[in-house]
Structures are given as structure tokens and as C-alpha cells.
C-alpha positions in Angstrom: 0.0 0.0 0.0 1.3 3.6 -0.6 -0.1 5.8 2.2 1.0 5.1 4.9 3.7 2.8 4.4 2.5 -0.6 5.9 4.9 -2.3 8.6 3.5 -5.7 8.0 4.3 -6.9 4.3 1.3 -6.2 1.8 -0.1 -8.8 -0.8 -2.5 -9.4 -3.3 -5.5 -11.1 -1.6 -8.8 -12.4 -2.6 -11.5 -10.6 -0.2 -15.1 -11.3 0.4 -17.5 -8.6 1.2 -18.3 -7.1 4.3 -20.9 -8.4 6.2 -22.7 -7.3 9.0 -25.2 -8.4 11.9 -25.1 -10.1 15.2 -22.2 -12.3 16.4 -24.9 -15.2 16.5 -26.0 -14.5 13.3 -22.7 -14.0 11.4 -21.8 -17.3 12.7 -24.9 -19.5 11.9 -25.3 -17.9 8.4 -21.3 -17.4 7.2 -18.6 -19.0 9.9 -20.3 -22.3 10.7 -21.4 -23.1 7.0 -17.6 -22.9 6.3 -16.8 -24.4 8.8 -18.7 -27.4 7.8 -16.5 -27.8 4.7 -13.5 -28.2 6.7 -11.7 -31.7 5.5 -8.2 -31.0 7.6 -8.0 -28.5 10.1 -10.0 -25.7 11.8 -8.3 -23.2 14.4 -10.4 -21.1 16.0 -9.3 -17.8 18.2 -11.7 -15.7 19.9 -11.1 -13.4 22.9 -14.6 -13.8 25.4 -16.2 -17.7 25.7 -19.5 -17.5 27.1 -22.6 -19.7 27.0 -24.7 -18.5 24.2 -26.5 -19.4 21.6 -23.8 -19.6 19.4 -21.6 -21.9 21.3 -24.4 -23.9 21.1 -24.6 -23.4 16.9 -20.6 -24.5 17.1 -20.7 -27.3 19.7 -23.9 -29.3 17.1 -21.5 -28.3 14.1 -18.2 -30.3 15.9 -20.2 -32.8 17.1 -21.9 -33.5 13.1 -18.4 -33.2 11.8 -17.1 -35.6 14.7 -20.1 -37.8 13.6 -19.8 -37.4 9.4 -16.1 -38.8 10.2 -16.7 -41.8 12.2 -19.6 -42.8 9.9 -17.4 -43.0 6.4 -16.5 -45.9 6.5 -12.8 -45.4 5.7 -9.9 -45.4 8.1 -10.6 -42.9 10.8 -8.6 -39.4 10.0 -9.7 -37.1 12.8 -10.4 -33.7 12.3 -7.6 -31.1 13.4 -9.4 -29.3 15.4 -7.8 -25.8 17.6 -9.4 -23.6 19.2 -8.3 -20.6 21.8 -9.4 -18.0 23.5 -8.1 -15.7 26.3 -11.2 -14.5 28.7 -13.8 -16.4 30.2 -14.7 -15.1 33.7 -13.4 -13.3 36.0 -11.8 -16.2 38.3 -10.7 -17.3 35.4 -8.3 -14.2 34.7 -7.3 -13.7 38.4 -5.9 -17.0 38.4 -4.6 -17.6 34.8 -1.1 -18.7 34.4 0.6 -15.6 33.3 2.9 -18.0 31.2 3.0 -17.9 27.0 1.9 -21.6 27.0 -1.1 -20.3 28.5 -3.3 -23.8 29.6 -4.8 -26.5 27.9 -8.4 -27.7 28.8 -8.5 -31.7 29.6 -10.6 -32.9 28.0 -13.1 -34.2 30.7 -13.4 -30.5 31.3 -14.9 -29.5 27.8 -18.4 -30.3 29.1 -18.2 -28.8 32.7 -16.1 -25.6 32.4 -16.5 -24.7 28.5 -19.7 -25.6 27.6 -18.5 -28.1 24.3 -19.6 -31.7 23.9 -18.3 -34.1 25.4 -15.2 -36.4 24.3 -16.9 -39.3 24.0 -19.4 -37.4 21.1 -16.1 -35.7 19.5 -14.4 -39.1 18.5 -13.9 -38.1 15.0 -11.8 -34.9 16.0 -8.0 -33.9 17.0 -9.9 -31.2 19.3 -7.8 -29.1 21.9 -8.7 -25.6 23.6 -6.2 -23.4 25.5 -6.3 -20.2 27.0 -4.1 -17.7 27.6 -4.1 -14.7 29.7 -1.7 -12.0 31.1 -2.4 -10.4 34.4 -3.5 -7.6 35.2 -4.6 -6.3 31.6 -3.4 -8.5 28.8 -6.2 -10.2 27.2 -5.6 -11.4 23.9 -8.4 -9.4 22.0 -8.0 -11.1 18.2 -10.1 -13.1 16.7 -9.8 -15.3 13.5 -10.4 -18.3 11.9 -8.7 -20.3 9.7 -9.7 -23.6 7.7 -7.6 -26.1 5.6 -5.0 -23.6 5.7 -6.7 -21.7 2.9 -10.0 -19.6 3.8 -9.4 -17.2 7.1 -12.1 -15.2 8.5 -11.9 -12.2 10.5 -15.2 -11.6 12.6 -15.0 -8.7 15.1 -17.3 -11.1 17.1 -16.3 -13.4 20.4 -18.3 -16.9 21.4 -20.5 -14.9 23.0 -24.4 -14.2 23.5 -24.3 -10.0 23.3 -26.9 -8.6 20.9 -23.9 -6.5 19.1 -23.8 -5.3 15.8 -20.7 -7.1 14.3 -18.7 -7.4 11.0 -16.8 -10.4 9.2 -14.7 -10.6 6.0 -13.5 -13.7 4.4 -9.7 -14.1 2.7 -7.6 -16.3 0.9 -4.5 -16.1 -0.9 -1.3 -14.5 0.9 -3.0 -12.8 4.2 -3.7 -16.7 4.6 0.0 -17.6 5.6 0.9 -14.5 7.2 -2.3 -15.5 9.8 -0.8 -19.1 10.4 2.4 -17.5 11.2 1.1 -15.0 14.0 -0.8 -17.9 14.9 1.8 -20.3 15.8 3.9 -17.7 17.4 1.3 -16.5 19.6 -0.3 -20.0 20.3 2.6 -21.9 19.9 0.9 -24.7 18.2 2.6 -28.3 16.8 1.0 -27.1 13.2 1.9 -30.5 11.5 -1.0 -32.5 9.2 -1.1 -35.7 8.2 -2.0 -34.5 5.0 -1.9 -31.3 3.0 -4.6 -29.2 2.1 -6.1 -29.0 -0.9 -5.9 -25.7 -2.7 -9.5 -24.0 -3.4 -10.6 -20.6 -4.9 -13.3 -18.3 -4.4 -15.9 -17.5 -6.6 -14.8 -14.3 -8.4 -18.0 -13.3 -8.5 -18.2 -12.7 -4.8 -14.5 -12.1 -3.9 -12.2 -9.4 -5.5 -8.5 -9.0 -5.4 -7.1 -6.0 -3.2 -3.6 -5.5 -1.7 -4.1 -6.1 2.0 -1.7 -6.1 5.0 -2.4 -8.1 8.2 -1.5 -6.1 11.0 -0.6 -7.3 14.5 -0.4 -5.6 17.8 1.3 -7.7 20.4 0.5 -7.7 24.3 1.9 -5.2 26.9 1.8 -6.2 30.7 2.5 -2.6 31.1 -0.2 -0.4 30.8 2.1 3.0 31.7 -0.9 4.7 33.3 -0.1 8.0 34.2 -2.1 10.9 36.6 -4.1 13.0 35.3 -3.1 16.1 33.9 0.3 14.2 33.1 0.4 13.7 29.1 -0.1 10.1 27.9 2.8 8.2 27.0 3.6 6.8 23.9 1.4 4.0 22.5 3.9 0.8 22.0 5.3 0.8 17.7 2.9 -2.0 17.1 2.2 -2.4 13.4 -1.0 -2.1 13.9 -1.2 1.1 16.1 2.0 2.5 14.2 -0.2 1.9 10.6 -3.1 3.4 11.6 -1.1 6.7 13.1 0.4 7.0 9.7 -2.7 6.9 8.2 -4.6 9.6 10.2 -1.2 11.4 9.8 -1.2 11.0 6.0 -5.2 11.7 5.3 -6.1 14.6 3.1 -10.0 14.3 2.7 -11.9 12.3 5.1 -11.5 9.3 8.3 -14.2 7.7 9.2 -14.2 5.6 12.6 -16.6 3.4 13.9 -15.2 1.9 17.4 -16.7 0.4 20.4 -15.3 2.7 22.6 -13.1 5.9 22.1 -10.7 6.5 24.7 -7.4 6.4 23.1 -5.6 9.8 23.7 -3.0 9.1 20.9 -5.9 8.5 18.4 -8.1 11.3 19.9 -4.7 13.7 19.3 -4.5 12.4 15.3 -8.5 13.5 15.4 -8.1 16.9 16.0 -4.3 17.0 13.9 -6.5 16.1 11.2 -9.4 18.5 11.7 -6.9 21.6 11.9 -5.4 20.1 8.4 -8.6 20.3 6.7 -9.8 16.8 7.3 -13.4 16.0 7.5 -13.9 13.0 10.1 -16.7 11.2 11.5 -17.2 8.9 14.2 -19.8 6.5 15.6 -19.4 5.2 19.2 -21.4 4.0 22.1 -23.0 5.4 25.1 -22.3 3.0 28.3 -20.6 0.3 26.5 -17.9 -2.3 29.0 -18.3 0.6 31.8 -16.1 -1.0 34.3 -13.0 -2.6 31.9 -13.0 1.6 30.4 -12.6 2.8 33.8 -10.2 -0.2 34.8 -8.0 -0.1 31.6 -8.4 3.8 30.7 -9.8 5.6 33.6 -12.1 7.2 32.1 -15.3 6.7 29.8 -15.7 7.3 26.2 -18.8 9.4 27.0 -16.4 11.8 28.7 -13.7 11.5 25.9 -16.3 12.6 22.9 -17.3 15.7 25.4 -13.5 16.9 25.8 -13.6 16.1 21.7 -16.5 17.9 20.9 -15.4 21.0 23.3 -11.5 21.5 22.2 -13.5 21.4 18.5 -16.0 24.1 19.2 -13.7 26.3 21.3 -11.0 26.1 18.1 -13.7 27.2 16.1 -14.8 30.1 18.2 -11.0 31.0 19.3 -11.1 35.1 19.6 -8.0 34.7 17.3 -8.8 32.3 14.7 -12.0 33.7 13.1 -10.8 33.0 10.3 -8.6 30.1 11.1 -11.9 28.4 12.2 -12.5 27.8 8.2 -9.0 28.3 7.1 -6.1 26.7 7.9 -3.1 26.9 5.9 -1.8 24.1 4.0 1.8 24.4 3.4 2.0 21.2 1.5 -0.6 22.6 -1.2 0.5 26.3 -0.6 -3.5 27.6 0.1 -6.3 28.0 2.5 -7.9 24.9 3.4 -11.3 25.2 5.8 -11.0 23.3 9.1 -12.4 20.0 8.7 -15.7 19.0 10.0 -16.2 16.7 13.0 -19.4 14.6 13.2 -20.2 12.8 16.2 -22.3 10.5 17.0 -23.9 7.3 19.2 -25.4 3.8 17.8 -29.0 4.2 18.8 -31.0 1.8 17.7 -35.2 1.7 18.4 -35.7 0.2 21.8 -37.8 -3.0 20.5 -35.1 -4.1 19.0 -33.3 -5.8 22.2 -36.6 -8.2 22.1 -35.9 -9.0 18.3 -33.0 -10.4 18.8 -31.1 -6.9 16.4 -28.5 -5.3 17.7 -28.5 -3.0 20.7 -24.5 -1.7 20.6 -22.4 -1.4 18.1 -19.1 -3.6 18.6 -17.6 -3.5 15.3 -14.6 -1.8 14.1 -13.7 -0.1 11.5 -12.0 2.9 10.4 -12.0 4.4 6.6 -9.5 7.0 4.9 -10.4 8.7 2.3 -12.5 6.9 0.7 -9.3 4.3 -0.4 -7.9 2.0 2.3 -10.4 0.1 5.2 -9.0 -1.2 8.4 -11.0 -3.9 10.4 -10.3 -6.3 12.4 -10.6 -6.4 16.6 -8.7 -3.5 17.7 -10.6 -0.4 19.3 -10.0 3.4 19.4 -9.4 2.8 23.2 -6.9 2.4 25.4 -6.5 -1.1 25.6 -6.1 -1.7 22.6 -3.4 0.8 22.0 -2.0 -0.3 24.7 -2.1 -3.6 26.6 -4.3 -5.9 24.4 -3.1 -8.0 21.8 -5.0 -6.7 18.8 -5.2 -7.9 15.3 -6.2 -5.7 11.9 -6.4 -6.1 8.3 -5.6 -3.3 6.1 -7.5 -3.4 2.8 -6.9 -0.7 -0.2 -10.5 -1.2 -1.6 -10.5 1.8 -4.0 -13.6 3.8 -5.0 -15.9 0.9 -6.1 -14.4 -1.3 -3.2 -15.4 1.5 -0.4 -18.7 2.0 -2.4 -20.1 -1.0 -1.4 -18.9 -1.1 2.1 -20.5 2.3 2.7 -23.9 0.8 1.3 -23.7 -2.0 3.4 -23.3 0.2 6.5 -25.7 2.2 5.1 -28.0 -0.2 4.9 -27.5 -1.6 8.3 -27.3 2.4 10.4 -29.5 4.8 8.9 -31.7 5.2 11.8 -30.0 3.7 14.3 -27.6 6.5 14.8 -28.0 9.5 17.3 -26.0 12.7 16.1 -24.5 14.7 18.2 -22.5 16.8 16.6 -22.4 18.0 12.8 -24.3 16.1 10.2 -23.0 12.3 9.3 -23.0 12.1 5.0 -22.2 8.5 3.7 
């Protein structure tokens, strides 16, 4: 990719649409069906386990793969089967191993403690599920799939039951083996098969070839809080946080961030940088989303965050001497007056009967758009933990204008009138 340079090496990738909805629905209508085509290996990563509805959707799946296997009649090749994840409850954090290894699930505990079949229903598989967890903040917030070595999917959902409005992409090509290799460095897995995969392809006329980047963000057990008024350190030079920097650095037009949360202070300083250069940006959040982990990982709220934003914007446009710097700032790259960009923000809001229908009630995707050309998703908020202390993972896409067409209709589609605007006046 050109702007900004990428610190992960790019490729040529083959990327499905965007699709949105809950994190029970993305699963029973796009994971799981893939899933079910699996004739090698599945590996699974998710940050929060929960009993829900879709563990429930997964555990039937393993168990009909488990039970497809056993039934062929030919010699029994199990399923390779790996799944991990890094928070499950609160006891479970306090007294995780603090160790890379993290720790394996026996299997007599799949049933009990994790809410999967049991061993004696998942003959057909090679299943094994480990956690890992650094205290006091260091959850490992990716999540991604990957099957037969050739299809990855990255949902911004967990195995969860929230009533969140989520996205997922699909990938193949390149982006493919870059994934197995943070994988087995984070997970540390014995990745040998007994047999290779065999290659497939996407239909091209659902998938499209883009240059794409995959972007990790490794864990800090530090979070380097610091008293307020103190300035906030430096975020750590992950290649995800140090990408998206340069990219709010480098815009010249518009950024357009939709994030659970937004209490980052090195993302909300790159906000206003880019208002005073001219650059339009909009940004949908929520209101009294993860309350306590804000105030435990951040200190603060992202109600609280988009006040301070809104006000420092409004008191640069009404500065006594800056009249005219309120619209005009100058440009010294292009030599002219630009007008200061416009800030537009606003809260997911959808209508209240919606909780009972089973739509979405919060918004917990993420994704962040640059004028108009290159898309960032993936799990990594615009808050502090995630700049910070989580291990994050993102995929930058260059889409171009037809590309970021059809992922504005899609969110289109999915937010007009379900957004409450608080500030300017959001244009798709």
C-alpha cells in the first residue's frame, strides 16, 4: 500500500464482502457453513467464551463433523481441530497462568467448564482448547479463523451471547499464511497435518482481489498509566497502532471511525491534527458500553472522551483569534487556505424494540475508513487497551472507490436510523 507505508508486508488477496449483523448471526449464516466444509483443520481464536446461543450453533457443528467422520467408513482421520481464546470469567483471569503456554483444557473439562460436547461425542476430532491470559490487563483481544490452511475469516465477534452489531470478512491467498504464522507464534501450536490441504478458490464473483496487509499488535503487561493532567505516554510501535497513526497522519479528505469505545488519547490527538489540516472525520461510538473494563483499563469513559472532543473542537472554532482560522487553515503542502475540517459525532442508537428482536443494541464492530481508499478492520478499538495492553489484530484493505462504495452501502444499509448525532451532520 502507498499511504501510509504498511509495517506488516502487503499482498494481493482475494477478499469477500463485508458483512454485517449479530455475532450469533454471522456465525450460523457465514462461519459455521464454512466451517462445515472443513476436510483438515479448523483453528479457532476468539477473545470472550461465554454460553450462548452460538456456542451452542458450534458445539452441534463439531459434534456432526465428529459424527460425518466416524460414519465414512474409511480409516478414521480425525479432524484437526484448535481452538483458543483468552477471557472467560473473572476467576478465570485472576488465576490464569501468566505464562506464554497459557493452559490446555483436559478434555473431561470440555463439558463442565466450557460448555462443548463431550469427548466421547467428538471421537472423529483432534480437538484441543487453550487459553491464555496475562495479568493484570493483557487479554488477547484477536479473533480469526482459519480452515484447511486456505479460507481465514476475521469476525470482530467473540463466542458470546451479546446482541452487538458485528462485521466479518473472508480471505484467501497470501493474508492466509501470514495468519498461520502469528498464529503459531502466539499459540505456539505443533501445526503438522497428516495431509496437505487441498488448494481451493473463491468464486470471483463474490471475492475481489485488493492488496491487503495483516496487522498485528502484540500484548503489553504494562499499561504506563499516568495521573491526570500528566500527558499520555507513547502508545507501544505495534504495526497495527503505528499503521493506523500514519494513516490519520497521512489523510487529506476524510477518516471515518466506527469503534466500540473511544478513549485512546493518541488516536483522539491524530482527530483533532487532522481537523486543523482540513480533514473531514466522522465517528460513531457508544454510550455505556464495558463501563467498568473503560474505567479499569483507561480511567475514564468514552462518554467523557467525545465531550472533551467535541469541546476543544467548538472552542477552536470560536478561538477570539482564529475567526478565520476556524475555516481556514493553511496548507503548506498545497500552498493555500484549506477550511478546518468538520467533526461529526455520534452514538449507535437503535429503536428500543429491537433488544426483544433479537437486532442489535450496541455497536461492537470496528472499522475505520481513509479517504475513501484503504479500510481497516479487524478487533482493535480506538481505546486504550487496545493501544496499549491488548493483543490486537487488523487487516488493512486498499478497496478503491468501487471497493469502499459498497462497504458504505452495506453500512448504510445496516445504520441509517440507528444512529444519534450529536454533533455535525454524518454524510455516507
Amino acid at each position: 500500500m502507498s499511504t501510509p507505508n504498511a509495517t506488516s508486508e502487503t499482498n494481493v488477496s482475494e477478499i469477500s464482502p463485508l458483512k454485517l449483523g449479530t455475532g450469533e448471526a454471522l456465525y450460523a449464516n457465514s462461519i459455521l457453513p464454512l466451517l462445515s466444509t472443513a476436510k483438515h483443520e479448523i483453528i479457532l481464536v476468539t477473545c470472550f467464551w461465554a454460553s450462548s446461543q452460538t456456542l451452542n450453533h458450534l458445539s452441534t457443528l463439531l459434534v456432526n463433523l465428529s459424527d460425518q467422520i466416524c460414519a465414512s467408513g474409511a480409516p478414521i482421520t480425525q479432524l484437526r481441530v484448535r481452538i483458543g481464546f483468552s477471557s472467560r470469567s473473572p476467576s478465570q483471569k485472576l488465576f490464569h497462568t501468566s505464562s506464554s503456554a497459557g493452559s490446555i483444557y483436559p478434555p473431561k473439562t470440555w463439558a463442565s467448564k466450557l460448555g462443548l460436547p463431550s469427548p466421547e461425542a467428538l471421537k472423529g476430532l483432534d480437538l484441543e482448547v487453550k487459553s491464555i491470559f496475562y495479568r493484570p490487563f493483557s487479554v488477547l483481544h484477536s479473533k480469526f479463523l482459519i480452515v484447511d490452511r486456505q479460507t481465514a475469516v476475521f469476525p470482530s465477534c467473540n463466542i458470546s451471547w451479546e446482541n452487538w452489531l458485528e462485521g466479518c470478512i473472508t480471505a484467501q491467498g497470501p493474508i492466509v499464511q501470514s495468519l498461520l504464522g502469528f498464529w503459531r507464534e502466539t499459540w505456539g501450536d505443533d501445526d503438522s497435518l497428516s495431509s496437505a490441504p487441498t488448494p481451493s478458490t473463491f468464486s470471483s464473483q463474490t471475492h475481489r482481489k485488493f492488496r491487503t496487509a495483516l496487522l498485528p499488535s502484540p500484548h503489553y503487561i504494562n499499561p504506563n498509566f499516568r495521573p491526570w493532567p500528566l500527558r499520555a505516554p507513547t502508545p507501544p510501535a505495534t504495526p497495527l497502532n503505528t499503521y493506523l497513526l500514519r494513516l490519520f497522519t497521512n489523510a487529506e479528505s476524510s477518516i471515518v471511525l466506527i469503534t466500540p469505545n473511544l478513549t485512546s488519547p493518541p488516536v483522539l490527538m491524530a482527530i483533532l491534527s487532522a481537523l486543523a489540516r482540513g480533514v473531514n472525520v466522522s465517528i460513531l461510538t457508544n454510550r455505556r458500553m464495558m463501563v467498568l473494563e473503560q474505567l479499569l483499563t483507561a480511567g475514564t469513559v468514552t462518554e467523557i472522551c467525545v465531550w472533551r472532543l467535541m469541546g476543544r473542537y467548538k472552542r477552536i472554532l470560536n478561538s477570539s483569534n482564529a475567526k478565520q482560522r476556524a475555516a481556514e487553515v493553511f496548507s503548506a503542502e498545497e500552498g493555500r487556505s484549506r477550511p478546518l475540517g468538520e467533526l461529526v459525532l455520534g452514538y449507535f442508537n437503535p429503536p428500543l424494540q429491537r433488544e426483544r428482536q433479537k437486532e442489535p443494541v450496541k455497536c461492537h464492530l470496528k472499522c475505520t475508513i481513509v479517504d475513501d481508499r484503504i479500510v481497516v478492520l479487524g478487533s482493535g478499538n480506538m481505546d486504550r487497551a487496545s493501544w496499549y495492553t491488548s493483543q490486537e489484530l487488523g487487516v488493512a484493505i486498499e478497496y478503491g472507490e468501487e471497493g469502499i462504495l459498497q462497504i458504505k452501502a452495506e453500512l448504510r444499509r445496516e445504520l441509517d436510523g440507528k444512529m444519534e448525532i450529536i454533533c455535525g451532520d454524518w454524510k455516507w
